[in-house]
C-alpha positions in Angstrom: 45.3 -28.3 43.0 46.3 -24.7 41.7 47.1 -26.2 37.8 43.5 -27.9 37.9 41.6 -24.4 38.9 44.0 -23.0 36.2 42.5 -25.4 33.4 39.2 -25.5 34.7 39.2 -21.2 34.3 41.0 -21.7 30.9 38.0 -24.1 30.1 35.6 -21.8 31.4 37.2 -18.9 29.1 37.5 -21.0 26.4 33.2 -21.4 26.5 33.1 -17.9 27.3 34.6 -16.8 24.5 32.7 -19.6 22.1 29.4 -18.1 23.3 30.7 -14.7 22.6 31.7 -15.8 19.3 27.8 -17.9 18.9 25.9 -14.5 19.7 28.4 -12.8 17.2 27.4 -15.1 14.1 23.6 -15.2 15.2 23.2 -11.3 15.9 25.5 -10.1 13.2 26.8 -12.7 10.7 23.6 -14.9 10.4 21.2 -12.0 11.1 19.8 -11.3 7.7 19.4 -14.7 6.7 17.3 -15.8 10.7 15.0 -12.6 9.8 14.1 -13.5 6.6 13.9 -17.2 7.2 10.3 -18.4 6.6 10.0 -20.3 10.1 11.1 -16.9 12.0 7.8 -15.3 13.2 9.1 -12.7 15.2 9.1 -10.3 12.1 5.2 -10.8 11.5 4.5 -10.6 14.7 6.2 -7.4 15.1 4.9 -5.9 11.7 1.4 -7.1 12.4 1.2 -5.7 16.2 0.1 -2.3 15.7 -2.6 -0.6 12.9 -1.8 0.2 9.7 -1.7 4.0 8.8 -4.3 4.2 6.3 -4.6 5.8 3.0 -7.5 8.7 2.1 -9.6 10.1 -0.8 -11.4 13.1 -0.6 -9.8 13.6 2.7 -11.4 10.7 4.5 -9.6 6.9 4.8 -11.0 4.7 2.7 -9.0 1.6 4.6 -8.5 0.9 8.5 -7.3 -2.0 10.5 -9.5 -4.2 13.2 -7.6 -5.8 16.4 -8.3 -9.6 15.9 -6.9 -10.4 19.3 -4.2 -13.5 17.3 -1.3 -13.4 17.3 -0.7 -11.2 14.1 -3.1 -9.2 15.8 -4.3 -6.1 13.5 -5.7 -6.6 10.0 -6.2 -4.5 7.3 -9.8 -3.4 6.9 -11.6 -1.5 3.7 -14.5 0.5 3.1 -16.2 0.5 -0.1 -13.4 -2.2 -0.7 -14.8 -2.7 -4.7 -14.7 0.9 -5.4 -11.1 1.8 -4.1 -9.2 -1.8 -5.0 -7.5 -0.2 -7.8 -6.0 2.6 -6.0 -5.4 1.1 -2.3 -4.8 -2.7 -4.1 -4.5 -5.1 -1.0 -2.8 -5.3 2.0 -2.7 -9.3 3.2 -0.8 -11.8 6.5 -0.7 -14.0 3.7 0.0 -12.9 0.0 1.7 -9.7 0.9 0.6 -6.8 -1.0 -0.1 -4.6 -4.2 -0.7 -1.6 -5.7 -0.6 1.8 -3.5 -0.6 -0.9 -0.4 2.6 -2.6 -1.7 4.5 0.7 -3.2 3.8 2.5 0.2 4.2 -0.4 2.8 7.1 1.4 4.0 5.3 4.3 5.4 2.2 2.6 5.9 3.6 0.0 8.4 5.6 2.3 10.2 9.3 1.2 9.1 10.4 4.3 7.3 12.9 6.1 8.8 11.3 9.1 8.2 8.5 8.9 10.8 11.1 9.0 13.3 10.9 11.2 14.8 14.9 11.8 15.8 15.5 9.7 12.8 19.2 9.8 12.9 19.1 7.9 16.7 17.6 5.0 15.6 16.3 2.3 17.5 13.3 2.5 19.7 9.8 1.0 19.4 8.3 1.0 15.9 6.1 4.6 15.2 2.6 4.4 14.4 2.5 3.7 10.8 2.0 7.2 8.6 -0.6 8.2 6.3 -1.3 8.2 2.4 -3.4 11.3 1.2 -4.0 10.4 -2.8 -5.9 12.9 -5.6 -8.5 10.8 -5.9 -11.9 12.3 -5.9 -14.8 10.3 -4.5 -17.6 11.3 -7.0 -15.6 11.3 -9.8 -14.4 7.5 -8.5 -17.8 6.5 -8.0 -19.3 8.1 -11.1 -16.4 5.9 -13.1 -17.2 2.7 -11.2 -21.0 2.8 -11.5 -20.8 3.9 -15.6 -18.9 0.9 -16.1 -21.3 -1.2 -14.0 -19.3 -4.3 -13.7 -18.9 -4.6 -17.7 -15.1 -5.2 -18.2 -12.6 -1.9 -19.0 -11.4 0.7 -17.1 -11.3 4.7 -16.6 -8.2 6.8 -15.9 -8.7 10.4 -15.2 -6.1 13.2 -14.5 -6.0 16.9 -13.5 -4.1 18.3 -16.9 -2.6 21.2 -15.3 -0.7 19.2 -12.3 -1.0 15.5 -13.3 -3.0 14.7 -9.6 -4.6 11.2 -10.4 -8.7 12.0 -9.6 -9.9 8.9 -10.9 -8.6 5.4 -11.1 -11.1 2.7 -11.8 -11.0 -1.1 -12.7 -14.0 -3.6 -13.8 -15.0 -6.2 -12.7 -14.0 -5.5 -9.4 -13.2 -7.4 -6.0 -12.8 -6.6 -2.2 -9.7 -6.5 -0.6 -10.7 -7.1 2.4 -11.3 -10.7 1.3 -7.1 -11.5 1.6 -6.5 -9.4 4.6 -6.2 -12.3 7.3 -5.0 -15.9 7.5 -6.4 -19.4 7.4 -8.9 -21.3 4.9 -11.2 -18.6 4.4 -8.5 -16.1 2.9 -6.7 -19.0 0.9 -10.3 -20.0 -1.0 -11.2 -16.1 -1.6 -7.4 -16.3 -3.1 -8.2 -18.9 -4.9 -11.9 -18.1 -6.2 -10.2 -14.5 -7.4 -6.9 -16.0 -9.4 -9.1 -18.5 -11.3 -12.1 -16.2 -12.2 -11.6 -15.4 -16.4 -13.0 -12.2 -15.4 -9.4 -11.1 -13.7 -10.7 -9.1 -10.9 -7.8 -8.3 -9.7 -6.3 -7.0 -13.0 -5.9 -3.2 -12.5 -7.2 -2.9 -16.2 -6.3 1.0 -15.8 -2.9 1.0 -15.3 -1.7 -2.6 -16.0 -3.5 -3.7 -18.8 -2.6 -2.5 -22.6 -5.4 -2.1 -25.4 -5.3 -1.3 -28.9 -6.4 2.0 -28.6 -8.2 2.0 -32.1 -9.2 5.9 -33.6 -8.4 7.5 -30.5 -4.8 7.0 -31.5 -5.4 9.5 -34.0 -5.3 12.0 -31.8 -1.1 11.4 -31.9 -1.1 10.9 -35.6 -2.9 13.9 -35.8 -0.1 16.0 -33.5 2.6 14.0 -35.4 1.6 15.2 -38.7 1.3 19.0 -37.7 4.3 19.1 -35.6 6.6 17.0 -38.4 4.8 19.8 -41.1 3.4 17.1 -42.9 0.4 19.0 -42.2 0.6 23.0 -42.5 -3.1 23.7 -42.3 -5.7 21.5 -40.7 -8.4 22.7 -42.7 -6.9 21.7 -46.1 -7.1 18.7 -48.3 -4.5 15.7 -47.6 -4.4 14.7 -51.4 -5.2 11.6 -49.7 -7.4 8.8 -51.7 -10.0 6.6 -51.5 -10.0 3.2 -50.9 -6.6 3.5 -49.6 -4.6 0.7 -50.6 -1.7 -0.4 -47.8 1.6 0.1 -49.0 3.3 -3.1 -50.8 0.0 -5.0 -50.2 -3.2 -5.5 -52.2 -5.1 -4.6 -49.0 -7.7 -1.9 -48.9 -8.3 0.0 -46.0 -11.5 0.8 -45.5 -13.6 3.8 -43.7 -16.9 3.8 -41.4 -17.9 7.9 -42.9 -18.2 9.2 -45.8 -16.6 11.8 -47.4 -13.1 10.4 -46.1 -11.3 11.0 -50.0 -9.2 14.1 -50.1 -10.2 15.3 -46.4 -8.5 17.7 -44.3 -6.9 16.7 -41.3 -9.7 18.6 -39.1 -12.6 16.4 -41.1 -10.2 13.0 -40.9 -10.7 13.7 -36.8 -14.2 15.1 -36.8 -15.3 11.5 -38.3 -12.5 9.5 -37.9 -11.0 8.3 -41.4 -8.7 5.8 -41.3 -7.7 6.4 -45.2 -6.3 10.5 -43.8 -4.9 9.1 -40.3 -3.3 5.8 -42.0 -1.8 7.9 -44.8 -0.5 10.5 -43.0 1.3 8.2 -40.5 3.2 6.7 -43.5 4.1 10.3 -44.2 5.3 11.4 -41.2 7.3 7.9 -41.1 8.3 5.4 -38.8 11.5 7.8 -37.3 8.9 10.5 -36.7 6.2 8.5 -35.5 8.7 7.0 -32.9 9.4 10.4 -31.8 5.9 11.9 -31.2 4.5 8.9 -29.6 7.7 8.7 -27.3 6.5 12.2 -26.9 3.3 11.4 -25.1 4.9 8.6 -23.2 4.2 5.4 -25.0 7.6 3.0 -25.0 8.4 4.0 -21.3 8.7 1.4 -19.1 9.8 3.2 -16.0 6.3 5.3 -15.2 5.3 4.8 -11.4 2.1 6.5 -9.9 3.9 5.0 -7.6 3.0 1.9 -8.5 4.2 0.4 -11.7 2.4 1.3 -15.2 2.5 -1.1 -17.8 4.2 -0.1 -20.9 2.3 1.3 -23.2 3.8 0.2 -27.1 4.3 1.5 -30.9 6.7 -1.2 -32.8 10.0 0.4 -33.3 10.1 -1.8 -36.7 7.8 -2.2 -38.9 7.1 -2.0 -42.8 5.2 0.7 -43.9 1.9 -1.2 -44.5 2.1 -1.8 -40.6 3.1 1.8 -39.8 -0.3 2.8 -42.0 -2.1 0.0 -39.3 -0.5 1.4 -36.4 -1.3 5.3 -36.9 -4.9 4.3 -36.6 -4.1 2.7 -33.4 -4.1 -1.2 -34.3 -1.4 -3.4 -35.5 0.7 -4.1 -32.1 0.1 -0.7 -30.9 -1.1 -0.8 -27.3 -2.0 1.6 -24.7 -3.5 1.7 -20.9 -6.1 3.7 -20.5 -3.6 6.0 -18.0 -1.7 6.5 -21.7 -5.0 7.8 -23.4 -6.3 9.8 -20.5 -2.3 11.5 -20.5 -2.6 12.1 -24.7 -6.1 14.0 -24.2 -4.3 15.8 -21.0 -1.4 16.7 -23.2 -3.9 18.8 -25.4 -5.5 20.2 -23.0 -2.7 21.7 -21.2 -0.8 23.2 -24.2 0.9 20.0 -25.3 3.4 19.8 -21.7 2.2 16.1 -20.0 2.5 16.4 -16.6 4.1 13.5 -14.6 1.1 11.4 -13.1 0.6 10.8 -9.7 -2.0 9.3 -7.4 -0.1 10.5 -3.8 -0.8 13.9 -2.6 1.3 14.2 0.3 2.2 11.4 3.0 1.6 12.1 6.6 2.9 10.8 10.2 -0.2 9.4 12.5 -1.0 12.2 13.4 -1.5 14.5 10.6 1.7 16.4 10.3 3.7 16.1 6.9 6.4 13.6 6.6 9.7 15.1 5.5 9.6 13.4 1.9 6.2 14.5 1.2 7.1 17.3 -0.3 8.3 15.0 -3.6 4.3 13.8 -3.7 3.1 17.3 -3.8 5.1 19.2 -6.4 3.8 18.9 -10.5 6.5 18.4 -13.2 6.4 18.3 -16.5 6.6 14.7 -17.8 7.0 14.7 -21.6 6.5 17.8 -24.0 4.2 15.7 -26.3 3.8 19.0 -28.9 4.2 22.7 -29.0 1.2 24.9 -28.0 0.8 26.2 -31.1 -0.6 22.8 -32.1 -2.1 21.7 -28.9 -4.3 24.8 -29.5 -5.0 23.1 -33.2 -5.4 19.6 -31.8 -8.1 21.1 -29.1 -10.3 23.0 -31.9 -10.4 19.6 -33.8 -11.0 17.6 -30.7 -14.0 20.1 -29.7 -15.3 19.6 -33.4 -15.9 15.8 -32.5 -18.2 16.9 -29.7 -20.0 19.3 -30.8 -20.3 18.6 -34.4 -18.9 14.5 -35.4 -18.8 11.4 -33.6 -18.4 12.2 -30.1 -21.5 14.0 -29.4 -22.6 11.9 -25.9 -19.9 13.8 -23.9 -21.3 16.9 -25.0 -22.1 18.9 -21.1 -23.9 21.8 -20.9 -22.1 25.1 -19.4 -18.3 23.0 -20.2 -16.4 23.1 -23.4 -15.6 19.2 -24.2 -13.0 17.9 -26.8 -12.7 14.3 -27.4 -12.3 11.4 -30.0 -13.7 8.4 -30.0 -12.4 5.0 -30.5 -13.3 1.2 -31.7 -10.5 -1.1 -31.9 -10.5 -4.7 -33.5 -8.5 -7.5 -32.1 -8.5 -10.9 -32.0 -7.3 -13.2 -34.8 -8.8 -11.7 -38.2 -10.2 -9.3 -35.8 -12.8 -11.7 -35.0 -13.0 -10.4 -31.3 -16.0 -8.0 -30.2 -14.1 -4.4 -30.3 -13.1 -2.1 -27.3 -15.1 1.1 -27.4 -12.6 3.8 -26.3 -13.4 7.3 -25.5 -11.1 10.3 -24.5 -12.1 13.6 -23.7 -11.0 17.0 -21.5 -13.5 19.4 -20.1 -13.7 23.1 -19.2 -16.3 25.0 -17.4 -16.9 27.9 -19.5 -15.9 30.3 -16.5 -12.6 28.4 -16.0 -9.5 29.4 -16.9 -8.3 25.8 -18.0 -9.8 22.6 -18.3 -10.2 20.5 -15.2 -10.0 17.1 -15.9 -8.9 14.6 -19.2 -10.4 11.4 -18.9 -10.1 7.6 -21.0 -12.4 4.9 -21.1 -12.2 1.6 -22.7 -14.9 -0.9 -22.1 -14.6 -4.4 -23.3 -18.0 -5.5 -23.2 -17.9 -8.9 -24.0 -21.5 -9.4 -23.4 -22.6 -6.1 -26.4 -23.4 -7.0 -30.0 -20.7 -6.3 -32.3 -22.3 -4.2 -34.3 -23.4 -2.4 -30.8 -20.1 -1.6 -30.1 -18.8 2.5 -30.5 -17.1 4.9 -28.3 -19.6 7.5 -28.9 -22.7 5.1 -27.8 -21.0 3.1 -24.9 -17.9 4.5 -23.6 -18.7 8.3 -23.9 -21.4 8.4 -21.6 -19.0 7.4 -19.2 -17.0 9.6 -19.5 -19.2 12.7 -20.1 -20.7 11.7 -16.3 -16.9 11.3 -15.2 -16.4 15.0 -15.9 -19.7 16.1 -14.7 -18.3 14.9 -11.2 -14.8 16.9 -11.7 -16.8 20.2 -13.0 -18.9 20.0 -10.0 -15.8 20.4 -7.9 
C-alpha cells in the first residue's frame, strides 16, 4: 500500500509542479505576447473603464468622455469637435488615435507612471487619467477657422518670444467625435472621411508641405544679408531685367515693375523674382543650405509634440533650380508651421524658438505632473540670423504693409510686417496657385510683438487670376492677429 500512496504523491507533485511551471509561461514568458494578442479584451476593457483626462484651450476642456454603460464603457466626447480637430486630433475604441490624442495617450489614459502618486511602488488601480493644458487661444482659433471658412489651407500661429502654439487650424474640417465609439456607425464615418478628396482629416498645418512661393523670400532675403552678398538693403543689386536662368534660355519673369537693378528692400516691398532669384544664385547652394537649415527647413525630427512634416530645400541642384528655389518653387516645400516660425524668427531678433502646443500637463485634479515642467520652459530652436539683420528683415517686412503688396493686414494701433505669397504648382504650373501670407504684429505700447502668423489657402474653387496673398490670405491673417492683440 505505502509504495502506491508514494507514486500517487510523486504524481500529484509532478502536476503541481507542471501547473507551477503553466502559470510561469502564461504570467511571465507568454505575457507580452496574451496582452497584446488581438482576441485578449481585458486590456480594452481596462483602458476604456474610466474617463479620459481631457485636454484645454483657454483654460477650459475642449474634449470630455460620456459613460456608454458597454462594455468599453466611457467614450471620448468633443466640443466644437471641427474647430479643435487639429490640435486634440481623435481619440477612437476603434482606430486608435492621433495628433495631441495619440502623442499624449499616456497621460491622458492614466498609464504614465508619473500620475502615481508613489510612483516608485507600483501597482495598484489605474489613476484618473491627467490633463493636457495647450497655448492655444480660443479667439485666435476661431478667428483662423472662420477666415478660412471651409476653403482648403491652413493657419499656424506662434507667440515669437516663447514659441507657445496660439493657433493651429486645418480646412476642410471634421468631428472627432464621429470615430469615438464602435460598431457600423463609426466604421461608415471612417469610411465617408478617408475617401472624401477634400482630406479632412489632413492636418494641412502641420503635415502638409506647400510651395511656399514669394514668402520664401523672406529667407533669401536673410540669406543674402547674413552671407554679405547684401551690405546695404537700400542699394542696387546690379541685378537685370528679364533675368535669364542660368544655363537655360528661360526668362524669368516679374508681376511689378521697376524690378531691374532694385535694392533688396524694393525686391521685398513688391516681390521681384528677378532680385530674390539672382541673389539666391549668389549666395549659392552651400549658403542657401545653411540659412534655410537655419530656420528649420530639412528637419525631420520637430514634435509639437506631435510629428511635423518636413519642411524641404534640395540639397542638389543646378543653379537654374537654385534661382527657382530662392523664390520659393522648384521642390522647395514648407508647412505653414515653417512660415509662421520664418516670420517669428524676425520678429524676435532672428532666435526661433522651439514650438510647442502643450503648456503644462496636470494630474485630475489640477496639480502639475512632475514632467510638466519640460512643456512650460521656452528654448531657443534654431538661430535663423543675427539681430542686426532681423532688425533689417523687420523694416523691409513692415514696408510690405504699409507701403507694397501686403497692405490687407495693415491694423490700426499695431505695427505689422509681412510678405505675401503666390506659388504655382502643378505640371507646367497649370494648377490654381496657393495664396500665402505671413505676418507678425505689435501693439504700439508693446514691448515685442505678440504673435507671427502663416496662411496658405488653396482655394480650388477662386479664379486663377483671383488668386494673391494680399487679397485672400491676408485678411486672414490680419483678423488672426486682431484676436492675439486683443489679448
Amino acid at each position: 500500500m505505502t509504495p502506491c500512496i508514494r507514486r500517487a504523491a510523486a504524481l500529484l507533485l509532478l502536476l503541481f509542479f507542471a501547473l507551477l511551471a503553466n502559470a510561469l509561461r502564461v504570467q511571465v514568458i507568454e505575457a507580452d505576447a496574451l496582452d497584446s494578442n488581438p482576441a485578449n479584451r481585458r486590456p480594452a476593457i481596462s483602458r476604456y473603464a474610466q474617463p479620459r483626462g481631457d485636454i484645454l484651450a483657454g483654460g477650459k476642456p475642449v474634449t470630455g468622455s460620456k459613460d456608454t454603460g458597454e462594455q468599453l464603457r466611457f467614450e471620448r466626447t468633443y466640443a466644437d469637435g471641427p474647430l479643435y480637430a487639429p490640435v486634440t486630433g481623435y481619440a477612437s475604441q476603434t482606430y486608435g488615435a492621433s495628433l495631441l490624442e495619440e502623442a499624449e495617450d499616456a497621460l491622458l489614459s492614466g498609464a504614465d507612471p508619473a500620475l502615481a502618486r508613489l510612483p516608485f511602488l507600483g501597482g495598484g488601480a489605474r489613476p484618473p487619467g491627467g490633463n493636457v493644458v495647450t497655448g492655444i487661444r480660443p479667439s485666435m482659433q476661431r478667428a483662423a477657422f472662420e477666415g478660412l471658412d471651409g476653403r482648403r489651407g491652413a493657419v499656424a500661429a506662434l507667440e515669437p518670444a516663447t514659441g507657445r502654439v496660439l493657433a493651429l487650424v486645418s480646412s476642410p474640417s471634421y468631428d472627432p467625435g464621429m470615430l469615438s465609439g464602435t460598431g457600423k456607425r463609426v466604421r461608415d464615418a471612417w469610411a465617408e472621411l478617408t475617401a472624401d478628396n477634400a482630406a479632412p482629416m489632413l492636418n494641412r498645418a502641420i503635415r502638409q508641405t506647400y510651395p511656399p512661393g514669394s514668402s520664401f523670400k523672406i529667407v533669401t532675403a536673410a540669406a543674402a544679408l547674413e552671407a554679405g552678398v547684401v551690405a546695404d538693403a537700400e542699394a542696387p543689386t546690379r541685378t537685370p531685367e528679364p533675368y535669364t536662368l542660368p544655363g537655360t534660355a528661360t526668362t524669368l519673369p516679374n508681376e511689378a515693375a521697376g524690378c531691374r537693378n532694385a535694392s533688396l528692400a524694393y525686391a521685398v516691398q513688391w516681390s521681384c523674382n528677378t532680385v530674390m532669384a539672382e541673389l539666391g544664385v549668389r549666395v549659392g547652394l552651400e549658403g542657401m543650405l545653411d540659412a534655410v537649415a537655419a530656420f528649420g527647413f530639412n528637419d525631420g525630427s520637430l514634435r509639437i509634440p506631435s510629428l511635423v512634416t518636413r519642411s524641404n530645400f534640395d540639397a542638389d541642384m543646378t543653379e537654374d533650380q537654385l534661382a527657382l528655389s530662392a523664390i520659393g518653387q522648384f521642390d522647395t516645400k514648407a508647412t505653414p508651421l515653417q512660415m509662421a516660425m520664418v516670420a517669428a524668427a524676425v520678429a524676435n531678433g532672428g532666435e526661433v524658438m522651439r514650438p510647442h502646443l502643450v503648456d503644462r500637463v496636470t494630474q485630475a485634479d489640477g496639480d502639475l505632473v512632475p514632467r510638466a515642467a519640460q512643456h512650460a520652459r521656452p528654448s531657443v530652436h534654431r538661430t535663423a540670423m543675427s539681430p542686426s539683420t532681423a532688425q533689417v528683415m523687420r523694416r523691409l517686412m513692415v514696408a510690405v504693409v504699409e507701403e507694397g503688396t501686403g497692405h490687407n493686414a495693415a491694423i490700426e494701433g499695431a505695427t505689422v510686417g509681412g510678405k505675401t505669397g503666390t506659388a504655382q504648382h502643378g505640371v507646367g504650373n497649370a494648377g490654381t496657385p496657393y495664396a500665402w501670407f505671413i505676418a507678425w504684429a505689435q501693439a504700439d505700447d508693446a514691448a515685442r510683438p505678440a504673435v507671427a502668423v502663416a496662411v496658405v489657402v488653396e482655394d480650388a474653387s477662386a479664379y486663377r487670376e483671383g488668386i494673391s496673398g494680399d487679397r485672400i490670405a491676408a485678411p486672414i491673417a490680419r483678423k488672426v492677429m486682431e484676436a492675439a492683440l486683443k489679448g
